[in-house]
C-alpha positions as CSV (number, residue, x, y, z in Angstrom):
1,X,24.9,2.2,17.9
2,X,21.5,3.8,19.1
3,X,23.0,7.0,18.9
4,X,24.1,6.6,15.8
5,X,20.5,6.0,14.8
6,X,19.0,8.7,16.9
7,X,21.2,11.1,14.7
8,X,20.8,9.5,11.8
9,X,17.0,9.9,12.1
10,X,17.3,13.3,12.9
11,X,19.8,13.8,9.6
12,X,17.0,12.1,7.3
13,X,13.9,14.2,9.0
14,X,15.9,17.4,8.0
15,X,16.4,16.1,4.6
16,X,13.0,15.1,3.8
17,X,12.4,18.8,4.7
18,X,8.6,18.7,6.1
19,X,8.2,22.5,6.1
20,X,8.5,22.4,2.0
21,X,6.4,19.3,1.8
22,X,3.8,20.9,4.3
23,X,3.9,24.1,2.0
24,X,3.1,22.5,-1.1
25,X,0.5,20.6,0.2
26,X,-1.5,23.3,1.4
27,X,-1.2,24.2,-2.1
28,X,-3.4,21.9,-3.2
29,X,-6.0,23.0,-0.6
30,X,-6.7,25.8,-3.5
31,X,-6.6,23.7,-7.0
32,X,-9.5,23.5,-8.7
33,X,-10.8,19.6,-9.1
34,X,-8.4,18.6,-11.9
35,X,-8.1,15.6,-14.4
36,X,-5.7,12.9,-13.0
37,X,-2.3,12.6,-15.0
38,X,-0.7,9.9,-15.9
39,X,2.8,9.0,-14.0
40,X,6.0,9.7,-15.1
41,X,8.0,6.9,-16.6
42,X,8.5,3.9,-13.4
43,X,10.6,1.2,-13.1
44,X,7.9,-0.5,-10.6
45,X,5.0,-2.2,-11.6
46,X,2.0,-3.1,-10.2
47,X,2.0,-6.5,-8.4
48,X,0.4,-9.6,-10.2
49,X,-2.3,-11.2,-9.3
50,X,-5.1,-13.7,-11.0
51,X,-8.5,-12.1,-11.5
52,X,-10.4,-14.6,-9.7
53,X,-8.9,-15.9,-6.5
54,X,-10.6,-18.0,-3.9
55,X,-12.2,-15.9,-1.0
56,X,-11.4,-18.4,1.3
57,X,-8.2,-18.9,0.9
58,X,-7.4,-14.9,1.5
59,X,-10.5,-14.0,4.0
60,X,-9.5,-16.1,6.7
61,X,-12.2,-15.9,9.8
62,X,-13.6,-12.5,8.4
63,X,-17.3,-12.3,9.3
64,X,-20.7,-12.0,8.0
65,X,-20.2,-13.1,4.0
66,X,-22.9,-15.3,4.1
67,X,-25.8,-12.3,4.0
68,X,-27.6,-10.7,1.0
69,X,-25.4,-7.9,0.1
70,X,-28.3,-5.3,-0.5
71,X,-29.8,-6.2,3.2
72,X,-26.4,-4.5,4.9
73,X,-26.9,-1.7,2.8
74,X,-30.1,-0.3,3.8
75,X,-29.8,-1.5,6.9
76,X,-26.6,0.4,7.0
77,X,-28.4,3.2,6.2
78,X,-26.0,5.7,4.9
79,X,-22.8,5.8,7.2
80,X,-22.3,4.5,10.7
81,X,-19.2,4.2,13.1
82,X,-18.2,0.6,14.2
83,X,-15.8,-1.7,15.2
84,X,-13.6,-3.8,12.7
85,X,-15.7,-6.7,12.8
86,X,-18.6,-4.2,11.2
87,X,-16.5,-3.1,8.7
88,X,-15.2,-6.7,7.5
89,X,-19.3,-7.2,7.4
90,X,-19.3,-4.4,5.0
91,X,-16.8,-5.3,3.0
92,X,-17.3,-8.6,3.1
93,X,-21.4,-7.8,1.7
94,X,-20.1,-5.1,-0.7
95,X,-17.8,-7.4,-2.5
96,X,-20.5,-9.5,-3.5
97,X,-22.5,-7.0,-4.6
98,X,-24.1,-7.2,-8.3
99,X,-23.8,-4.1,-10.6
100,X,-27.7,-3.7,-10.7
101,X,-27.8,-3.6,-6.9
102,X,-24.8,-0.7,-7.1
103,X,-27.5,1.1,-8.6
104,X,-29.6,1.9,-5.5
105,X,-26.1,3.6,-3.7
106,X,-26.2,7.3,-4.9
107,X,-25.1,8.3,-1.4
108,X,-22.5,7.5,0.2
109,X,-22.5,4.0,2.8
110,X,-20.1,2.8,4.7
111,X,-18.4,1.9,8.3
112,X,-15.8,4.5,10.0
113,X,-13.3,3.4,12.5
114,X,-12.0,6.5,13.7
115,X,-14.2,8.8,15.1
116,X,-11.8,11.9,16.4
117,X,-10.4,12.0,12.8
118,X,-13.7,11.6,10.0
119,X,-16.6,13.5,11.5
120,X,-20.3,12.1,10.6
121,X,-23.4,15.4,9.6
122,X,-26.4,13.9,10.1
123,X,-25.7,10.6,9.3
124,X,-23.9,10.9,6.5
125,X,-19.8,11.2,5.4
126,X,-20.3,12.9,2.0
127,X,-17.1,12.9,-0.4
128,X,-15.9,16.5,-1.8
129,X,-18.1,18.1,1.1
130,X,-17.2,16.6,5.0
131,X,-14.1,15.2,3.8
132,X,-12.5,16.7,0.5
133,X,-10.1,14.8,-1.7
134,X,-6.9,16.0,-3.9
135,X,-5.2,14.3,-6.3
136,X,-1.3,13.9,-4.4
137,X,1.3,15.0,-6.3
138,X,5.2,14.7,-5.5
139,X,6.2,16.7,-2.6
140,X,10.1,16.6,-2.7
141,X,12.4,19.8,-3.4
142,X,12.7,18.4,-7.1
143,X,9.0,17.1,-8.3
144,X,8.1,15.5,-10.7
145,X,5.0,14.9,-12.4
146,X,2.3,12.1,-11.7
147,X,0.1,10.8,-8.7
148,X,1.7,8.3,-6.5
149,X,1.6,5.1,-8.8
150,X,-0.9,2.7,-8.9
151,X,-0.5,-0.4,-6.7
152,X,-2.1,-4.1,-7.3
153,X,-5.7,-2.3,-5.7
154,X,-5.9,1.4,-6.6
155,X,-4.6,5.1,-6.9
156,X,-4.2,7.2,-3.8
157,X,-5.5,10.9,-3.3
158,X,-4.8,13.3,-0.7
159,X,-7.9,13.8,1.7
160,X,-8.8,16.5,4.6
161,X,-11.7,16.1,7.2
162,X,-13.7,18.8,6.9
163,X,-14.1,19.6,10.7
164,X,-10.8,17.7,12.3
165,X,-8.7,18.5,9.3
166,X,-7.3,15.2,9.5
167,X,-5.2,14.7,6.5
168,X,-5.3,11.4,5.4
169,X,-4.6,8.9,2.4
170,X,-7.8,8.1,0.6
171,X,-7.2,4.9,-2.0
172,X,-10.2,4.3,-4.7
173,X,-10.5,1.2,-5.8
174,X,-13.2,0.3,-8.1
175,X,-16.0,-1.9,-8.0
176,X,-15.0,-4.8,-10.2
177,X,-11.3,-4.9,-9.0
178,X,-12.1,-4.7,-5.3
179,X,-12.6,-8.0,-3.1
180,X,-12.6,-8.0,0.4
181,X,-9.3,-9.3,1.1
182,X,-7.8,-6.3,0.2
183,X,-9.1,-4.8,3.5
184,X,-9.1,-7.5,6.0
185,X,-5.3,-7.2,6.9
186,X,-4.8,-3.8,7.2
187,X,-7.9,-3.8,9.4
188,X,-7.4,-6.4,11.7
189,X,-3.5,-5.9,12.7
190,X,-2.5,-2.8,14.1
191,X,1.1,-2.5,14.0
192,X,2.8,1.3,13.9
193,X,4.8,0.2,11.0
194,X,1.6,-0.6,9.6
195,X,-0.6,2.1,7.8
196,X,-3.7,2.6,10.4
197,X,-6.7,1.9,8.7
198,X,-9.6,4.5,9.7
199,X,-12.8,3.8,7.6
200,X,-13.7,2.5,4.3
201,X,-16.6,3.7,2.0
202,X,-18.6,2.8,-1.0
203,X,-19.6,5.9,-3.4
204,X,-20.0,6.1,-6.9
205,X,-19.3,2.6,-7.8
206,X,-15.7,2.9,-6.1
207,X,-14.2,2.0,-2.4
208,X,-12.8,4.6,-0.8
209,X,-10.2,3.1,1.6
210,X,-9.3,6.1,4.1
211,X,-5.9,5.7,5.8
212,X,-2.8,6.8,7.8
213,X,-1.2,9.6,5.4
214,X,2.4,9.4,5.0
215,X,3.9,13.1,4.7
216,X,6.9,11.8,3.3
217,X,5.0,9.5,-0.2
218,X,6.4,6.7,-0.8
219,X,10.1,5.1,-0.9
220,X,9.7,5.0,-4.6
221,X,8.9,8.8,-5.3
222,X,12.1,9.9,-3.2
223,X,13.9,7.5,-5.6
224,X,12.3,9.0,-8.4
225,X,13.0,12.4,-7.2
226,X,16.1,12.8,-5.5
227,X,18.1,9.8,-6.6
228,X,19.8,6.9,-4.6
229,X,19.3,7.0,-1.1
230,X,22.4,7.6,1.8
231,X,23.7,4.3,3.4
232,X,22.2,6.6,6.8
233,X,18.6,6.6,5.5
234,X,18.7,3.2,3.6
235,X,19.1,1.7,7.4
236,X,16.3,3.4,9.2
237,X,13.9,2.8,6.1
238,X,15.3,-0.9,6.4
239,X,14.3,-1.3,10.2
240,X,11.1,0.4,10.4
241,X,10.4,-2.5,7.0
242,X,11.8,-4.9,9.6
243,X,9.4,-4.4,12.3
244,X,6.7,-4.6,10.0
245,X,7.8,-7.6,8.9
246,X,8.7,-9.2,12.3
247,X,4.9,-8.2,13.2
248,X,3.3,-9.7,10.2
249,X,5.3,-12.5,10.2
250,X,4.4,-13.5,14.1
251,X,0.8,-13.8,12.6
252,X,2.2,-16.0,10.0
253,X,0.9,-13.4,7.3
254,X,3.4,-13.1,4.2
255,X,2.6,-9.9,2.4
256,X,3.8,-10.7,-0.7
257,X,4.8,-7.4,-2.4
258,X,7.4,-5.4,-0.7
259,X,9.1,-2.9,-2.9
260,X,9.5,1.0,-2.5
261,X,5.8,1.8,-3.6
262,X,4.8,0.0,-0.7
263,X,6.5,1.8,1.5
264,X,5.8,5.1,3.2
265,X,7.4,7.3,4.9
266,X,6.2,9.5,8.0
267,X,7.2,12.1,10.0
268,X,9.1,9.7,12.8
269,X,8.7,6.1,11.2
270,X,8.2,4.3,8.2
271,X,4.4,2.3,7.1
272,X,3.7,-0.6,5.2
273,X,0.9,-0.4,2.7
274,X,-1.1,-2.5,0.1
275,X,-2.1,-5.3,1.6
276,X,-4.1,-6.6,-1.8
277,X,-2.1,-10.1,-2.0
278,X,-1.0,-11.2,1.3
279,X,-2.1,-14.5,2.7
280,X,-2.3,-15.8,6.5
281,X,-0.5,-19.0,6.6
282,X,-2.2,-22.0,7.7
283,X,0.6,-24.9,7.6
284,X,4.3,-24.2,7.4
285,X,4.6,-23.7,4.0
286,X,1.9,-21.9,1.4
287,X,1.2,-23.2,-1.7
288,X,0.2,-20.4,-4.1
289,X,-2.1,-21.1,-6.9
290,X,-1.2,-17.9,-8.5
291,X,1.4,-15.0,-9.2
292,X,1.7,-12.7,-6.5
293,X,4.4,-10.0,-6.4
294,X,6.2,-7.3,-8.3
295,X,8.4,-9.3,-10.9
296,X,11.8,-7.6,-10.1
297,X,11.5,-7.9,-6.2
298,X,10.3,-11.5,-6.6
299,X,11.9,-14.3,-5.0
300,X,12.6,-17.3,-7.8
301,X,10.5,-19.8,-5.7
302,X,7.6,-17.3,-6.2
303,X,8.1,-16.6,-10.0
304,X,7.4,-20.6,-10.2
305,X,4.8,-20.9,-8.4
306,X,6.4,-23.0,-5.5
307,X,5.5,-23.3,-1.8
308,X,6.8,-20.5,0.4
309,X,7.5,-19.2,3.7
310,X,7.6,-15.2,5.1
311,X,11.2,-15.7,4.0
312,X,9.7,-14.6,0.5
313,X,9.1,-10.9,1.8
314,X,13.0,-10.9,3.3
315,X,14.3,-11.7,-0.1
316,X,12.4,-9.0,-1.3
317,X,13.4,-6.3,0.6
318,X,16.9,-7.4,-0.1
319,X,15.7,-6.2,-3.4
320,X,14.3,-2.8,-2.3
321,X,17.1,-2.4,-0.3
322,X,19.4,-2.5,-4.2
323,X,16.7,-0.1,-5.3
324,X,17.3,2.4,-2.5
325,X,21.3,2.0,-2.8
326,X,21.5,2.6,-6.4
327,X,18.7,4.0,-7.5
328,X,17.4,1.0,-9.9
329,X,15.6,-2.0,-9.0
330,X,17.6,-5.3,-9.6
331,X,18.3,-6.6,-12.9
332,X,17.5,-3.8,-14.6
333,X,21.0,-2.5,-15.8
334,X,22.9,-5.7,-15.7
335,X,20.0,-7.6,-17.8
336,X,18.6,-4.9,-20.5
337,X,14.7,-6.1,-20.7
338,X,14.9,-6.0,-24.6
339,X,17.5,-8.9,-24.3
340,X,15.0,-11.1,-22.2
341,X,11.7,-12.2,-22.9
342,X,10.3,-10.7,-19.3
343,X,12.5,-10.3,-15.6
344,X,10.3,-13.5,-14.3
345,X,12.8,-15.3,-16.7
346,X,15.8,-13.5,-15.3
347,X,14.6,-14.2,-11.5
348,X,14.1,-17.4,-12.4
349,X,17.6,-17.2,-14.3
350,X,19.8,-15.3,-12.3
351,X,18.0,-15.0,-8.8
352,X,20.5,-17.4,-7.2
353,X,23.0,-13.7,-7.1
354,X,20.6,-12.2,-4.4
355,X,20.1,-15.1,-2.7
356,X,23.8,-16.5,-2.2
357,X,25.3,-12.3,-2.3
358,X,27.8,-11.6,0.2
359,X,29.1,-8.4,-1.0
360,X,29.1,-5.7,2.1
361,X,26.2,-3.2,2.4
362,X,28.0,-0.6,0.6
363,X,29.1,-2.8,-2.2
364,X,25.4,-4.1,-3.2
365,X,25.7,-4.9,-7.1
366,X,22.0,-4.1,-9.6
């Protein structure tokens, strides 16, 4: 069975084709700044989530959100490297910053994790000059048009250290949508089937959340551009998710929107991403007080609102899983939207086929 694996790995590596995706990224090295595009038409939307949610619910034992907000930034005093617990500080501060105190930021502040890959000039990380940013466009032999798609906390651009030539993700997330939370995971478990975290900036009244990049985009752009995936890669996508999971899950965290956005692929493994609605489970089960998922990869009990377990993320990777094998995410051609007032009522409806399904792996039915 390992070997079986092992040359199934080596099958889907040669398939993604890295050279080409290398190539065409260098390209971008030489485009002039452009106006972002809007995506192609997507089955996946972004995940759901109330406006207001309580910070303390979602920010656990994150530090330091008790200070004045414009104190951290001057005594930040530009950019500065430091451990995670600095950068929750940051974020924490930052989050409860007022729009008149974003006023008095023209330069860049921040807290970098990673000093080998984002390299500091006199005190200072400046955006477009020590690390330049591209918008990321499709990569495969047959692209498409569009940026990678907008998740439930921001768009993604390609970014390049200056000095180390690091390429990295760089996610922008702006002021008014951006709470703490979003962060805090992603920073403080370190998994390698979770994206690496490496520093997180505030310029120009955005976040910029700087990031493992995946070579490979996302689950969802291969769909998008090749078609349905072989049974061969559907399985190593599927346990790299799995170890993720098994990780999160061990820390009781539920993350709350797997699908194939939210899923990237590397070189050698695959890397959860957007970590914008998980919780950390306090008791066995976790009452929600609000929608949090992608509606066609929900599970029924969270389309209602109804306490939960980590099971919830299982259920929806059984739903990526029938996006992968056929190229559609569930419901879709079986239930015709126009014929239903939303797919919340057909999960609601109907989600009982996913969860009591016994058909093989190669028989999976949209």
């Amino acid at each position: 069975m390992n070997n079986r694996f092992g040359h199934g790995v080596e099958l889907l590596l040669a398939h993604m084709n890295m050279e080409d995706i290398i190539t065409a990224t260098e390209r971008l090295y030489q485009l002039e700044d452009e106006q972002e595009e809007e995506g192609g038409l997507s089955f996946e939307e972004e995940g759901l989530s109330q406006e207001e949610m309580d910070d303390n619910e979602e920010l656990g034992d994150s530090e330091g959100s008790g200070s004045e907000p414009n104190e951290y930034v001057k005594a930040a005093d530009g950019i500065q490297y430091g451990s995670v617990t600095d950068l929750l500080s940051f974020v924490n501060r930052v989050s409860n910053m007022q729009s008149a105190a974003l006023k008095h930021t023209s330069e860049e502040v921040g807290v970098l994790l990673n000093k080998k890959y984002m390299i500091m000039k006199n005190g200072r990380y400046q955006i477009n000059m020590d690390v330049l940013l591209f918008p990321w466009k499709l990569t495969y032999k047959n692209r498409g048009s569009g940026l990678i798609p907008k998740g439930s906390f921001g768009k993604v651009h390609l970014a390049q250290d200056a000095v180390s030539r690091k390429r990295m993700a760089c996610k922008l997330i702006s002021m008014e949508n951006f709470k703490a939370a979003d962060v805090e995971f992603q920073a403080r478990f370190h998994h390698e089937n979770i994206a690496e975290l490496y520093g997180v900036l505030l310029y120009d009244h955005s976040i910029h959340l700087f990031m493992e990049a995946g070579e490979g985009g996302s689950v969802l752009e291969k769909l998008e551009s090749c078609g349905p995936m072989r049974e061969f890669e559907i399985i190593w996508v599927t346990k790299q998710v799995l170890r993720g999971l098994e990780y999160l899950h061990s820390h009781n965290i539920i993350h709350h929107d797997i699908k194939p956005s939210n899923i990237v692929l590397m070189s050698d493994k695959a890397v959860l991403v957007d970590f914008g609605l998980s919780v950390q489970m306090t008791e066995e089960i976790y009452i929600p007080r609000d929608l949090r998922g992608t509606e066609m990869y929900m599970s029924p009990e969270l389309v209602l609102c109804r306490g939960h377990n980590t099971k919830a993320d299982i259920y929806s990777l059984g739903s990526t899983i029938i996006h992968m094998q056929t190229g559609s995410p569930p419901w879709v051609r079986r239930y015709p939207r126009t014929a239903y007032p939303s797919y919340l009522y057909i999960v609601i409806t109907f989600g009982h086929i996913l969860q009591n399904s016994d058909h093989s792996f190669g028989h999976v039915h949209s």
